[in-house]
Backbone as CSV, one residue per row, in Angstrom:
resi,resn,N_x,N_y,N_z,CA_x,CA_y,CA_z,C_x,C_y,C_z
1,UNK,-14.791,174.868,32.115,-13.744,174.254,32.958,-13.266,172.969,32.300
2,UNK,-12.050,173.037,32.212,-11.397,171.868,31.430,-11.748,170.615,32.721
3,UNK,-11.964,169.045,31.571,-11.719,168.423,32.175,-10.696,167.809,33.074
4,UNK,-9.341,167.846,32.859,-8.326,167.792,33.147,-8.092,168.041,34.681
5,UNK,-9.090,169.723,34.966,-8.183,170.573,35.766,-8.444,169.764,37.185
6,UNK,-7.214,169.973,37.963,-7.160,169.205,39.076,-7.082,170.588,40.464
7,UNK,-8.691,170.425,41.449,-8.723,171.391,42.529,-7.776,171.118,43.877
8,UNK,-7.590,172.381,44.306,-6.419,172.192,45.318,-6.633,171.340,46.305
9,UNK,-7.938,171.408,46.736,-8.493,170.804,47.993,-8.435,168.974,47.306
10,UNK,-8.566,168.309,46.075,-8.313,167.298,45.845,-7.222,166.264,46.516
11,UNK,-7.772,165.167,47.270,-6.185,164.428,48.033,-5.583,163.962,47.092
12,UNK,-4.070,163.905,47.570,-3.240,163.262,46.573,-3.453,161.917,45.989
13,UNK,-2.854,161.512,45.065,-3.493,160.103,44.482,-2.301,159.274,45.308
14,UNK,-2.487,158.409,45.322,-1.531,157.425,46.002,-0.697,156.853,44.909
15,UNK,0.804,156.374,44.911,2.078,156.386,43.989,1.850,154.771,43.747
16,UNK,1.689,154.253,43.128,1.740,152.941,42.692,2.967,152.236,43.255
17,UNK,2.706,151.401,44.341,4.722,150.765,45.056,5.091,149.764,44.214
18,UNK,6.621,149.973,44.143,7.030,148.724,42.944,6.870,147.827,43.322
19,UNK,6.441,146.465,42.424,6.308,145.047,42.494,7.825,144.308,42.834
20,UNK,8.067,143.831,43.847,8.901,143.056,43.784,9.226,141.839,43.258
21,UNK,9.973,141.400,42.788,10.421,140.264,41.720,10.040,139.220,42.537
22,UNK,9.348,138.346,41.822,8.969,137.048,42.140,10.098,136.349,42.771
23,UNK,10.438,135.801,44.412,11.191,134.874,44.393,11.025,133.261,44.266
24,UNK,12.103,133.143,43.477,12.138,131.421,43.289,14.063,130.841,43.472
25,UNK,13.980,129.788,42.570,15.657,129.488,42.670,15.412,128.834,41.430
26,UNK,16.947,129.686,41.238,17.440,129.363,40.087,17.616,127.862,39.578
27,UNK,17.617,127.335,38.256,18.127,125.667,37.442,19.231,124.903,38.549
28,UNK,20.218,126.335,38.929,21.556,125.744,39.177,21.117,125.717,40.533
29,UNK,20.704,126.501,41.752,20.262,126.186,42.621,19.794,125.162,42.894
30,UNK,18.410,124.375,42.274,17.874,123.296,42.116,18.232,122.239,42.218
31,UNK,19.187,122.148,41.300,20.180,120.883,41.078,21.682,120.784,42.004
32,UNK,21.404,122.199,42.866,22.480,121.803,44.403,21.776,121.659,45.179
33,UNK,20.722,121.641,45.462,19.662,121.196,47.088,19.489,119.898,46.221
34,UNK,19.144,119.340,45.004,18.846,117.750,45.080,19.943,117.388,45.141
35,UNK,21.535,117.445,44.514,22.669,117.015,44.770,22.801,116.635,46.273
36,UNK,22.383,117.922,47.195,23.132,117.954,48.247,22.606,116.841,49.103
37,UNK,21.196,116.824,48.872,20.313,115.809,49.540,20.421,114.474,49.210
38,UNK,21.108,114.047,47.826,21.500,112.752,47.449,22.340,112.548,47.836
39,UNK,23.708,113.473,48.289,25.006,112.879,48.757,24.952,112.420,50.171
40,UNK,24.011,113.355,50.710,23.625,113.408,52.061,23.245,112.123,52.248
41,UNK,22.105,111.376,51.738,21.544,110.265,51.544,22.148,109.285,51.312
42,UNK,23.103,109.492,50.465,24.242,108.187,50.197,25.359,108.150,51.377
43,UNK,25.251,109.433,52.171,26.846,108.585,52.919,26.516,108.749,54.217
44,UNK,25.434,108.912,54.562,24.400,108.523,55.946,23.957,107.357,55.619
45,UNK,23.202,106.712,54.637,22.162,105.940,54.612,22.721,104.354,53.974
46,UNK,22.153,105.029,52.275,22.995,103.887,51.480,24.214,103.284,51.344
47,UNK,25.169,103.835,51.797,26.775,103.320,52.205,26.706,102.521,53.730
48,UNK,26.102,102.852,54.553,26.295,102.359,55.731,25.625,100.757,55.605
49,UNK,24.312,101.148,54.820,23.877,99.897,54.494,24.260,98.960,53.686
50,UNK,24.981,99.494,52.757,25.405,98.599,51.644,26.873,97.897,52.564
51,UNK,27.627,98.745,53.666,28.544,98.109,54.259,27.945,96.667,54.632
52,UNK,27.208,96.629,55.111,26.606,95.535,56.187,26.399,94.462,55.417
53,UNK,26.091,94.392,54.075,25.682,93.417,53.405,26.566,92.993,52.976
54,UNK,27.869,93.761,52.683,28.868,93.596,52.030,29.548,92.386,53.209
55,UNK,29.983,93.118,54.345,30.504,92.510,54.857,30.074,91.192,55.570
56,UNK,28.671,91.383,55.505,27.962,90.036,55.864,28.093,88.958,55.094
57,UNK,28.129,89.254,53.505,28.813,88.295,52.383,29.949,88.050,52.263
58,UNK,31.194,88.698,52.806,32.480,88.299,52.297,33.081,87.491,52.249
59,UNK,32.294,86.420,52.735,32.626,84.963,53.082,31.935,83.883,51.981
60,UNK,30.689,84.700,51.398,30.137,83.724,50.780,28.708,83.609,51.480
61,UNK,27.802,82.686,50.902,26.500,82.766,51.151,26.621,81.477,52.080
62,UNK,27.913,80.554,52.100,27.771,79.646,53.433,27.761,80.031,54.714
63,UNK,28.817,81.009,54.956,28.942,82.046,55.599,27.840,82.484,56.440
64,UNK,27.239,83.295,55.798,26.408,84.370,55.933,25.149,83.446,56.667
65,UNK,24.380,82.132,56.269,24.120,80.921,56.864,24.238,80.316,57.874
66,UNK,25.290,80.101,58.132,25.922,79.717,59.151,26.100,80.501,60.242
67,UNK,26.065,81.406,60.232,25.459,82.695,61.123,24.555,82.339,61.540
68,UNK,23.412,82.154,60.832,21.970,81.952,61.615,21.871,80.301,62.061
69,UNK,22.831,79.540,62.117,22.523,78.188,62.414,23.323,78.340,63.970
70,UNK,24.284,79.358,64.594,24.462,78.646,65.682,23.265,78.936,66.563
71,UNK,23.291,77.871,67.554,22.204,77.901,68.596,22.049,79.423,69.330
72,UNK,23.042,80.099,69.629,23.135,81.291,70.402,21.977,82.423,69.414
73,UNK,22.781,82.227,68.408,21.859,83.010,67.105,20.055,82.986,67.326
74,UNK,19.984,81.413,66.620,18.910,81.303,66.783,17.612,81.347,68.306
75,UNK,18.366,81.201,69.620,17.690,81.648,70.469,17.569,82.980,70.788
76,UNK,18.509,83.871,70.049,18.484,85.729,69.946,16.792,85.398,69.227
77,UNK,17.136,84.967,68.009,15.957,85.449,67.196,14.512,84.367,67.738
78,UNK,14.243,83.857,68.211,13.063,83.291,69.028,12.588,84.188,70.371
79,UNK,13.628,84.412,71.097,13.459,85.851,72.055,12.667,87.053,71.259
80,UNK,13.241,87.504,69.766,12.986,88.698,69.443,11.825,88.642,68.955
81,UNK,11.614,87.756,68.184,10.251,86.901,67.788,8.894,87.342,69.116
82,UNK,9.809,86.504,69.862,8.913,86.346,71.350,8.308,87.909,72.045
83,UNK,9.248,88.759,72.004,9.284,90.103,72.314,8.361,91.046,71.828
84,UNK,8.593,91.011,70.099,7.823,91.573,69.904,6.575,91.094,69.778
85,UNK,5.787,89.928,69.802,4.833,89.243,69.695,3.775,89.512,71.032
86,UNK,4.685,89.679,72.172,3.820,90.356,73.487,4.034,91.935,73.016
87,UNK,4.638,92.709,72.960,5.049,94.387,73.060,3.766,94.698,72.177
88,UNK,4.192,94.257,70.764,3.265,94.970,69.998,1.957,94.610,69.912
89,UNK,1.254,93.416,70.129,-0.187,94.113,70.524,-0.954,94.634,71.973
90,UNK,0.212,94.779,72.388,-0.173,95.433,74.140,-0.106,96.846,73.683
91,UNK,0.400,97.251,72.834,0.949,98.521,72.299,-0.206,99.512,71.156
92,UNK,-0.833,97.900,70.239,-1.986,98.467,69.495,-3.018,98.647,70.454
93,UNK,-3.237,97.703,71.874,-4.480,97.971,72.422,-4.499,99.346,73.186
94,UNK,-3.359,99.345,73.431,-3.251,100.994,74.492,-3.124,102.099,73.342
95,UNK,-2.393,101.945,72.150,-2.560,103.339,71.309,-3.959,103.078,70.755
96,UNK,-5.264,102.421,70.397,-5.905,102.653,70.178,-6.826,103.237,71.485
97,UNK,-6.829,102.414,72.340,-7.407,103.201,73.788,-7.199,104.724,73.924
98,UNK,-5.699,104.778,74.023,-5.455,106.437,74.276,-5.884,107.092,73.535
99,UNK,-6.030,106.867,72.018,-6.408,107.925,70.813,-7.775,107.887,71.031
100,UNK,-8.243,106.915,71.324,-10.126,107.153,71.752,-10.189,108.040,72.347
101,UNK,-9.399,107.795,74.051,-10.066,108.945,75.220,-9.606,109.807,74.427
102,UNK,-8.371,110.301,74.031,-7.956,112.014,73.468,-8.634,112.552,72.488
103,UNK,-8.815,111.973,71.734,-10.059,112.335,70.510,-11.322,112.738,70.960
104,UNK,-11.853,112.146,72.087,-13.559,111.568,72.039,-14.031,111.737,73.325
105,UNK,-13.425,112.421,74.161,-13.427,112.746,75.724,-12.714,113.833,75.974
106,UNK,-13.300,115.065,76.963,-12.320,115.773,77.960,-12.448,115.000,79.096
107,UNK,-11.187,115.300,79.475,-11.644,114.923,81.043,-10.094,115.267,81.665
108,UNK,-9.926,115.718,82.958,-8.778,115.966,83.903,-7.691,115.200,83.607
109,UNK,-6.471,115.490,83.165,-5.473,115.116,82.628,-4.896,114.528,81.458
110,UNK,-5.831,115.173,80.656,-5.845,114.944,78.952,-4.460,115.143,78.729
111,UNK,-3.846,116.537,79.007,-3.159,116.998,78.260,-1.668,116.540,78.978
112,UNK,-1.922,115.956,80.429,-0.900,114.758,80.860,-0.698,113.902,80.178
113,UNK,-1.807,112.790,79.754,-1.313,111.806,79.130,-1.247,112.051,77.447
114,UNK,-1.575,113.234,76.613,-0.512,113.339,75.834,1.202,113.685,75.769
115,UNK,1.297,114.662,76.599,2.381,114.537,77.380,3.308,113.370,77.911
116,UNK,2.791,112.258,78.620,3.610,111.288,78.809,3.432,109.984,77.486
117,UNK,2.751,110.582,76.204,2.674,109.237,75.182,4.072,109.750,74.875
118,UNK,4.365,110.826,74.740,5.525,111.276,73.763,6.738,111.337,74.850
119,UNK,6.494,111.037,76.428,7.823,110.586,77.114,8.993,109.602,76.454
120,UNK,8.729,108.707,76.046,9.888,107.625,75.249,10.398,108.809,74.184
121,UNK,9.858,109.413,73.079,10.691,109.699,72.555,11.897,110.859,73.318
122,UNK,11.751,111.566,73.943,12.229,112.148,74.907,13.802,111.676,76.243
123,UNK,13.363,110.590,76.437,14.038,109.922,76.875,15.013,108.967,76.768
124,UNK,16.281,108.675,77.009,17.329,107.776,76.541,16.595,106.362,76.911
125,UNK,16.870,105.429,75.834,16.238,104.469,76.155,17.145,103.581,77.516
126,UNK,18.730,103.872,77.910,18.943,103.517,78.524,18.938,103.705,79.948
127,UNK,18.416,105.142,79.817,17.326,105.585,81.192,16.447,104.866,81.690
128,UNK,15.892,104.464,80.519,14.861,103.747,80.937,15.012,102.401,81.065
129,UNK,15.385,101.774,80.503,16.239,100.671,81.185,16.719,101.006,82.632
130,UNK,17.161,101.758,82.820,17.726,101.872,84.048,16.852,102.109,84.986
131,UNK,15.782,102.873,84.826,14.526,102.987,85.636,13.679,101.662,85.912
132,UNK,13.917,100.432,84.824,13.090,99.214,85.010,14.287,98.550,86.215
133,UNK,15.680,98.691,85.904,16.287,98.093,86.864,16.033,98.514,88.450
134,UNK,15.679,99.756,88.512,15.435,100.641,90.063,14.332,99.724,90.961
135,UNK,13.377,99.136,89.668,12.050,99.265,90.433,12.226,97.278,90.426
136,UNK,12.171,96.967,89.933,12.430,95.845,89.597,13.392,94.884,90.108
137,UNK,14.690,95.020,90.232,15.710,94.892,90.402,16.269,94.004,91.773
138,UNK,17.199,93.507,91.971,17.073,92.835,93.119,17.309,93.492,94.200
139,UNK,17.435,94.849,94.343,17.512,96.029,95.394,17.029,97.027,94.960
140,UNK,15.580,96.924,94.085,14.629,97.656,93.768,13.720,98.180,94.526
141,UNK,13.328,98.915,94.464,11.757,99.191,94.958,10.935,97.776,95.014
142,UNK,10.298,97.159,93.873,9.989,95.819,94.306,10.134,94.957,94.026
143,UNK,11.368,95.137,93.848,12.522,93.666,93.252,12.415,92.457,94.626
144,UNK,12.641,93.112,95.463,12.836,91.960,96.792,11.270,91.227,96.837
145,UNK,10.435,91.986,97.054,9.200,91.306,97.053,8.782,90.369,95.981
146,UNK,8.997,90.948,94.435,8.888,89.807,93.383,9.476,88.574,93.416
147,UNK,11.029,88.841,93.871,11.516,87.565,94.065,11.306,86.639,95.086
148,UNK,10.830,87.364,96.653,10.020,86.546,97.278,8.859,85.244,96.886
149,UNK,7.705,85.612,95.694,7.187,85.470,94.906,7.560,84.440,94.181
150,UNK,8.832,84.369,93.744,9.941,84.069,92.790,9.281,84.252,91.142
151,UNK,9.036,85.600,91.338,8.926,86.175,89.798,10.058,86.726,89.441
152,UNK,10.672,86.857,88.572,11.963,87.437,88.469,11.961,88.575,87.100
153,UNK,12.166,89.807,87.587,11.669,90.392,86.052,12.949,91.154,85.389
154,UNK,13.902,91.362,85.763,15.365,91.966,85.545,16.016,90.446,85.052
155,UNK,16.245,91.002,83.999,17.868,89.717,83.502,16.540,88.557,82.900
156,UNK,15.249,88.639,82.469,14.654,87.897,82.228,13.900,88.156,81.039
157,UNK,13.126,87.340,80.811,11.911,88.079,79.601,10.757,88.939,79.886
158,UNK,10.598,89.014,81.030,9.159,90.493,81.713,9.982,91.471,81.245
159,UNK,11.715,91.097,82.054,12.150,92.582,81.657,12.162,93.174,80.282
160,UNK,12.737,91.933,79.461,12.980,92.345,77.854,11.439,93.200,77.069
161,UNK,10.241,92.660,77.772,9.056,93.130,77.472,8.822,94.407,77.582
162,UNK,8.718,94.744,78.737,8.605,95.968,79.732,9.713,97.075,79.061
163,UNK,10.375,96.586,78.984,11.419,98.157,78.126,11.231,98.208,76.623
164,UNK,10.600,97.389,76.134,10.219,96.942,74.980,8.888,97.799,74.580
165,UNK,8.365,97.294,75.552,6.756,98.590,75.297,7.025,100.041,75.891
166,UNK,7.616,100.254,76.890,7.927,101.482,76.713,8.482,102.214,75.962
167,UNK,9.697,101.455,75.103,10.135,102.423,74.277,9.514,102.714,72.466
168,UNK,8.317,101.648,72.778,7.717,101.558,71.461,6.094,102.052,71.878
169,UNK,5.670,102.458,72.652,4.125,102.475,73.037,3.744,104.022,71.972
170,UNK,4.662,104.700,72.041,3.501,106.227,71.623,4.023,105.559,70.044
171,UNK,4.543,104.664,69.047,3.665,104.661,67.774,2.152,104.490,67.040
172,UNK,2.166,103.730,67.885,0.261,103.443,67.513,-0.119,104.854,67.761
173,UNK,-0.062,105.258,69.006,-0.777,106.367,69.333,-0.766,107.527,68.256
174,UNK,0.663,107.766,68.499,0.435,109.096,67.642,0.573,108.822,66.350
175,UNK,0.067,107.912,65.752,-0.135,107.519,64.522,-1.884,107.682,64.550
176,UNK,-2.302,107.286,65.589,-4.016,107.572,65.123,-4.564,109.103,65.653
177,UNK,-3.916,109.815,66.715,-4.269,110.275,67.318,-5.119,111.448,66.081
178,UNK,-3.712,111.942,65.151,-3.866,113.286,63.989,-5.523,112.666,63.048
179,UNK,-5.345,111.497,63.120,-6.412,110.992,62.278,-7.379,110.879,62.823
180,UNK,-7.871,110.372,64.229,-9.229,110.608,64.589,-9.454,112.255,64.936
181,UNK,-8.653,112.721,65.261,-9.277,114.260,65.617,-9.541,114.797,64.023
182,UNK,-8.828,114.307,62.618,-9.608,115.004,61.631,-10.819,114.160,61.418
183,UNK,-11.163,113.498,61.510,-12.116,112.779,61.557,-13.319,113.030,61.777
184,UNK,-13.378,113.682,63.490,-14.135,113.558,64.238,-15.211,112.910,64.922
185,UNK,-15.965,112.836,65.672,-16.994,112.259,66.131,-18.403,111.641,65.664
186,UNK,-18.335,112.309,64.837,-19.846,112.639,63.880,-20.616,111.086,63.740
187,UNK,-19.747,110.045,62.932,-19.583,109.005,63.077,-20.306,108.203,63.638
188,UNK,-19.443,108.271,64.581,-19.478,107.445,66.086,-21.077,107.879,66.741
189,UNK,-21.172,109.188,66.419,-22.493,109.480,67.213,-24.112,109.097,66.702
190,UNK,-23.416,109.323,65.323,-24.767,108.879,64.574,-25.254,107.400,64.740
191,UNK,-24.239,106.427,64.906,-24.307,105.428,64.674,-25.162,105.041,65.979
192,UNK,-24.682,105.564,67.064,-25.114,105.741,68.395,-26.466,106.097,68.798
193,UNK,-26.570,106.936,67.647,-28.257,107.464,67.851,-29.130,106.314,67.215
194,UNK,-28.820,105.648,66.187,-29.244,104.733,65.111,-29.546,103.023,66.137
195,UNK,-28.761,103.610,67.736,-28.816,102.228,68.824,-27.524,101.814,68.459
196,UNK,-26.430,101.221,67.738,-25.504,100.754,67.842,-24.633,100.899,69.483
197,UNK,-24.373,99.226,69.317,-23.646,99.346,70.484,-22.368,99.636,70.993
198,UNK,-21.858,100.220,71.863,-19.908,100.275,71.516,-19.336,99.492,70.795
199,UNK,-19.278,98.221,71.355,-18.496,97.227,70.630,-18.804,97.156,68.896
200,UNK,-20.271,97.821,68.663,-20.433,97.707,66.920,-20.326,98.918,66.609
201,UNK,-19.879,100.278,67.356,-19.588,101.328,66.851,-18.046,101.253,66.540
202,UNK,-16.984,100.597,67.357,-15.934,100.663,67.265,-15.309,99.629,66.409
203,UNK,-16.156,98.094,65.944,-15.875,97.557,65.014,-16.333,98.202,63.267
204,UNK,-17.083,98.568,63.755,-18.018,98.954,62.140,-18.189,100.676,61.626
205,UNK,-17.471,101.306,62.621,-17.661,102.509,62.120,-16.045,102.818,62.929
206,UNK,-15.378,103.091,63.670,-13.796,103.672,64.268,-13.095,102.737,63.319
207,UNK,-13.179,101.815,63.613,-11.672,101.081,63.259,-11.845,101.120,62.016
208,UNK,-12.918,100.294,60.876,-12.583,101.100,59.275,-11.797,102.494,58.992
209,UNK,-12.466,103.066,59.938,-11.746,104.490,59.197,-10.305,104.370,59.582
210,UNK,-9.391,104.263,60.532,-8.641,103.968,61.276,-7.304,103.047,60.510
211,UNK,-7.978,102.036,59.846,-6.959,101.035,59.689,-6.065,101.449,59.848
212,UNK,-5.618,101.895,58.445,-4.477,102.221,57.382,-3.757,103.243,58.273
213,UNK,-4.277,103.651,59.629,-3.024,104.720,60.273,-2.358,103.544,61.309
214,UNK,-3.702,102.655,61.650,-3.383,101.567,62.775,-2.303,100.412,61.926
215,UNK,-2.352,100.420,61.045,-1.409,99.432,59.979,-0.106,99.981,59.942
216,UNK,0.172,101.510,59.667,1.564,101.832,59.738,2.094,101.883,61.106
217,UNK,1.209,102.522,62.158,1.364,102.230,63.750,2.046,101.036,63.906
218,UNK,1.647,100.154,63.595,1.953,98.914,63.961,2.890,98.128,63.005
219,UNK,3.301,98.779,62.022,4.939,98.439,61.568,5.656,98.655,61.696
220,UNK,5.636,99.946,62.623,6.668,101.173,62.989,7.209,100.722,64.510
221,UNK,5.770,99.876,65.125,6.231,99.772,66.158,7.125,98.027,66.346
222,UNK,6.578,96.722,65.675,7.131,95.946,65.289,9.130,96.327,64.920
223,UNK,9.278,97.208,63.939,10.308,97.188,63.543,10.790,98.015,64.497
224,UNK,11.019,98.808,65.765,11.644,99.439,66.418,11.491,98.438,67.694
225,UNK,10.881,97.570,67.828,10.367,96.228,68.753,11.818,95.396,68.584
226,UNK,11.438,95.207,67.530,12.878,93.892,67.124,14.223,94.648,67.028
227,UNK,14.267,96.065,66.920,15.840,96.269,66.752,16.225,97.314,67.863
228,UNK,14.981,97.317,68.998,15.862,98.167,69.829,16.966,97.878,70.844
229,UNK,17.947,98.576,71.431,19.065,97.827,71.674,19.834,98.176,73.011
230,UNK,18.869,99.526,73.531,19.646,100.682,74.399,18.995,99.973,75.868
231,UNK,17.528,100.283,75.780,16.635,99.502,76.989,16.739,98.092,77.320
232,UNK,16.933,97.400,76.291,17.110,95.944,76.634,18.428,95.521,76.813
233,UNK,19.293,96.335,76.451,20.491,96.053,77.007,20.883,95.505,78.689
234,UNK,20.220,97.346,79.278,20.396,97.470,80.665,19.516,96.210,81.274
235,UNK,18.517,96.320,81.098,17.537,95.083,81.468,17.638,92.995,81.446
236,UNK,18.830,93.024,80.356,18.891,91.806,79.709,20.100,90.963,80.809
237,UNK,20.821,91.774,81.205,21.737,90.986,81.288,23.141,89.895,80.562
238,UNK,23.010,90.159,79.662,23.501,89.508,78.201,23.908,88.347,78.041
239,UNK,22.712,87.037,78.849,23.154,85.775,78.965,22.618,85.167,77.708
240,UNK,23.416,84.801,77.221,23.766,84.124,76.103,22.853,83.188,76.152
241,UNK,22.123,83.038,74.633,21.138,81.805,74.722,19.967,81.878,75.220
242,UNK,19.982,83.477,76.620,18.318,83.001,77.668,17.792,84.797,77.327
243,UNK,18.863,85.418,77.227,18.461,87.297,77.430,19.113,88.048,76.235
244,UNK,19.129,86.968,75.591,20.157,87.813,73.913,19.152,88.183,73.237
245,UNK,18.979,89.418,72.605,17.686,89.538,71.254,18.780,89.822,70.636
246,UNK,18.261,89.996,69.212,19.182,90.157,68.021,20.311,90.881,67.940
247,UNK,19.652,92.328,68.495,20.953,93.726,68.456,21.758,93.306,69.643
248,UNK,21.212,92.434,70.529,22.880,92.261,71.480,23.459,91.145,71.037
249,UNK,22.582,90.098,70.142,23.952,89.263,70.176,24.792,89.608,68.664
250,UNK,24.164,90.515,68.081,24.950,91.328,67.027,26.287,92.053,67.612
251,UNK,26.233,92.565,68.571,26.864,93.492,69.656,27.828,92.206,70.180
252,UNK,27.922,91.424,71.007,28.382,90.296,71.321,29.395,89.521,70.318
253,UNK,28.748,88.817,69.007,29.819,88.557,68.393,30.625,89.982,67.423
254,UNK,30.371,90.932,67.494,31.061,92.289,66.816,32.544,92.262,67.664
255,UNK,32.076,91.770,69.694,33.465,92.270,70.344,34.267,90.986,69.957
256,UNK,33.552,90.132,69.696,34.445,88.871,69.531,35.109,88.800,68.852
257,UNK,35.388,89.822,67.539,35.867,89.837,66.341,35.417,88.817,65.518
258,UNK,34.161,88.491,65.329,33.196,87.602,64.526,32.437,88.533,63.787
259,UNK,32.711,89.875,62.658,32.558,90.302,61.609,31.646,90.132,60.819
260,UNK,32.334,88.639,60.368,31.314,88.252,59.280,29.891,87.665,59.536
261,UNK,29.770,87.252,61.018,28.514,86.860,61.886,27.964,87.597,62.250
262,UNK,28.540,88.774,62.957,27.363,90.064,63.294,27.046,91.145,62.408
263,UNK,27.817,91.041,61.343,27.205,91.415,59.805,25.899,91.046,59.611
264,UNK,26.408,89.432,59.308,25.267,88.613,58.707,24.010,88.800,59.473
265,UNK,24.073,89.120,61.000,22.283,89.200,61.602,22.315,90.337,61.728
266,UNK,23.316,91.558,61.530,22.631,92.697,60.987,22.157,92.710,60.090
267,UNK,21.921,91.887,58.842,21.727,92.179,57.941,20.193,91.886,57.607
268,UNK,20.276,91.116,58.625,18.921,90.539,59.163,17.236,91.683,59.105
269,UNK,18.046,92.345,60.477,18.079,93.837,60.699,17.145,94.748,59.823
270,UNK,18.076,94.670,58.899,18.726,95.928,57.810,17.425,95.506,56.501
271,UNK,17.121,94.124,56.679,16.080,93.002,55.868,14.697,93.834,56.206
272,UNK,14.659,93.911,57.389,13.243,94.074,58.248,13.102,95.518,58.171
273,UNK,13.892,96.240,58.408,13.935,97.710,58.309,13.600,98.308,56.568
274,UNK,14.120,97.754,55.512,13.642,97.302,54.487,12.165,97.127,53.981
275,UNK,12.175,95.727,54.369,10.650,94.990,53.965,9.557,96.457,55.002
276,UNK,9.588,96.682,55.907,8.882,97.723,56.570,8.942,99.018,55.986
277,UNK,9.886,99.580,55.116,9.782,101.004,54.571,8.965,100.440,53.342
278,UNK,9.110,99.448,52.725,8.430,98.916,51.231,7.291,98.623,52.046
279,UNK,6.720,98.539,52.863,5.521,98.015,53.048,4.722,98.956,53.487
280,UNK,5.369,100.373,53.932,4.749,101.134,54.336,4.390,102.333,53.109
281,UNK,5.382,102.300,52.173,5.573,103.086,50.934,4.117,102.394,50.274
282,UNK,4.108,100.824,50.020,2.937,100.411,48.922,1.998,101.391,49.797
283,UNK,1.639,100.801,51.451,0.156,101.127,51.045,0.080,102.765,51.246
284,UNK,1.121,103.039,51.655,0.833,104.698,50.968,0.403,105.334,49.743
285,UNK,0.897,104.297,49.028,0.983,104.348,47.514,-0.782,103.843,46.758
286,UNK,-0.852,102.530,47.195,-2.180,101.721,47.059,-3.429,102.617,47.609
287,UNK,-2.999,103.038,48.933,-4.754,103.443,49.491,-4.341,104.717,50.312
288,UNK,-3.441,105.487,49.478,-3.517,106.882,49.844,-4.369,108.121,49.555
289,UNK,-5.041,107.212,49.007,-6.279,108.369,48.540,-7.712,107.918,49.328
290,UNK,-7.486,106.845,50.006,-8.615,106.483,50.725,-8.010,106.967,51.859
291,UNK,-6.969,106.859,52.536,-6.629,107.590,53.853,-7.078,108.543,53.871
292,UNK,-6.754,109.674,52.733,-6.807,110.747,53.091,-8.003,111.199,53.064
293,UNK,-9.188,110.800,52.255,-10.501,110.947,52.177,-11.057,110.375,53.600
294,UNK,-10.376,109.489,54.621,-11.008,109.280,55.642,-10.588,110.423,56.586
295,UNK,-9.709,110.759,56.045,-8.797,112.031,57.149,-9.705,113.318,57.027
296,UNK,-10.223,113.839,55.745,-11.651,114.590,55.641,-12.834,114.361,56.227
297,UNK,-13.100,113.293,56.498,-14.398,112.855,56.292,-14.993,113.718,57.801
């Protein structure tokens, strides 16, 4: 019997299916998704910005100066100063709080208060403004009683606060939250078994690991602190000198046809928004390999 011979009862061999061609994109492809994304980039981004500076200079660098010397100016920027100086560490203590319980606890309404960290982004900030005016307000819910009191929190600085942390509270958070859950517990527990006490588990073993997410948290929330413009609007009242932060009295001299002045403290702005992407790029850059080794760990 030849080797060859093939019996009837033998199953068929199965047909080899053609390989389909590797997909990729072509040289010329390539060089139209980065085109497209640079033009994109330049006339969203870099043009809008380069306007501002432009026009904030067209006067000259006395100009542009003199902007920040009138009194109205400078009490915007002592307010904004002021603003974010309460917001944002009321903001690191509650996003580090919340990312604890969510990380490091079940318990009945977990998945509520992730749910309401990510309410602000969700929401118009001038909603919410408008919701601080409801409650607050001098025909608020408990506007009449505060002012009884004579606390006054609408048209004042509680208010400028209060819409201030709401519309900035879930950065911290969900800046640590992804990082302690890769993290995990392990940590924390050992240290625990070893006797450490909370307060030296959460100085000497959480927050090291932590920083560097709690560091961008908290530039992200600073710089959306000082330039938000929608909530504090409704809330501010726009008295000149007592309830101005920066973006309204930018807004303010813009209707005045003062150009070259609400340039110039946009540009301010535009400075901070800046110095905060470079500051967030280094230490991405510097200790991104230690983040991410804490993000394993």
């Amino acid at each position: 019997m030849a080797t060859g011979e093939t019996f009837p009862l033998d199953p068929p061999r199965p047909r080899a299916l053609p390989v389909p061609p590797p997909i990729g994109e072509t040289a010329t492809a390539r060089r139209l998704l980065v085109a497209a994304a640079v033009l994109f980039l330049a006339l969203m981004l870099a043009l809008p910005l380069a306007g501002v500076f432009t026009e904030g200079l067209r006067k000259g660098w006395g100009a542009w100066l003199a902007a920040f010397a009138d009194p109205d100016a400078l009490a915007a920027i002592r307010l904004t100063l002021l603003v974010a100086a309460i917001s944002v560490p009321a903001n690191l203590v509650f996003g580090v709080a919340a990312a604890w319980a969510i990380t490091r606890f079940s318990f009945p309404g977990r998945n509520l208060l992730v749910t309401l960290i990510d309410l602000p982004f969700s929401v118009s900030p001038v909603v919410s403004g408008l919701v601080f005016v409801l409650l607050f307000g001098a025909n608020g819910l408990v506007g009449p009683f505060l002012k009884a009191q004579g606390i006054q929190v609408i048209f004042a600085v509680p208010g400028l606060v209060l819409a201030t942390i709401f519309v900035t509270f879930p950065f911290v958070a969900r800046e640590l939250i992804p990082i302690m859950q890769a993290q995990g517990a392990a940590d924390e527990e050992a240290a625990l078994t070893l006797g450490a006490s909370g307060w030296t588990i959460f100085t000497r073993v959480t927050l090291p690991n932590i920083k560097w997410g709690l560091l961008y948290g908290v530039l992200l929330c600073n710089a959306r602190a000082m330039g938000e413009f929608g909530a504090v609007s409704v809330v501010s009242g726009h008295i000149r000198g007592l309830t101005n932060t920066v973006p309204l009295q930018v807004e303010i001299l813009y209707n005045e046809y003062d150009f070259v002045g609400a340039f110039a403290i946009a540009s301010a702005l535009a400075v901070l928004a800046l110095v905060t992407l470079v500051l967030k790029t280094f230490l991405e850059w510097r200790y991104g390999d230690e983040l991410a080794r804490s993000a394993r760990h």
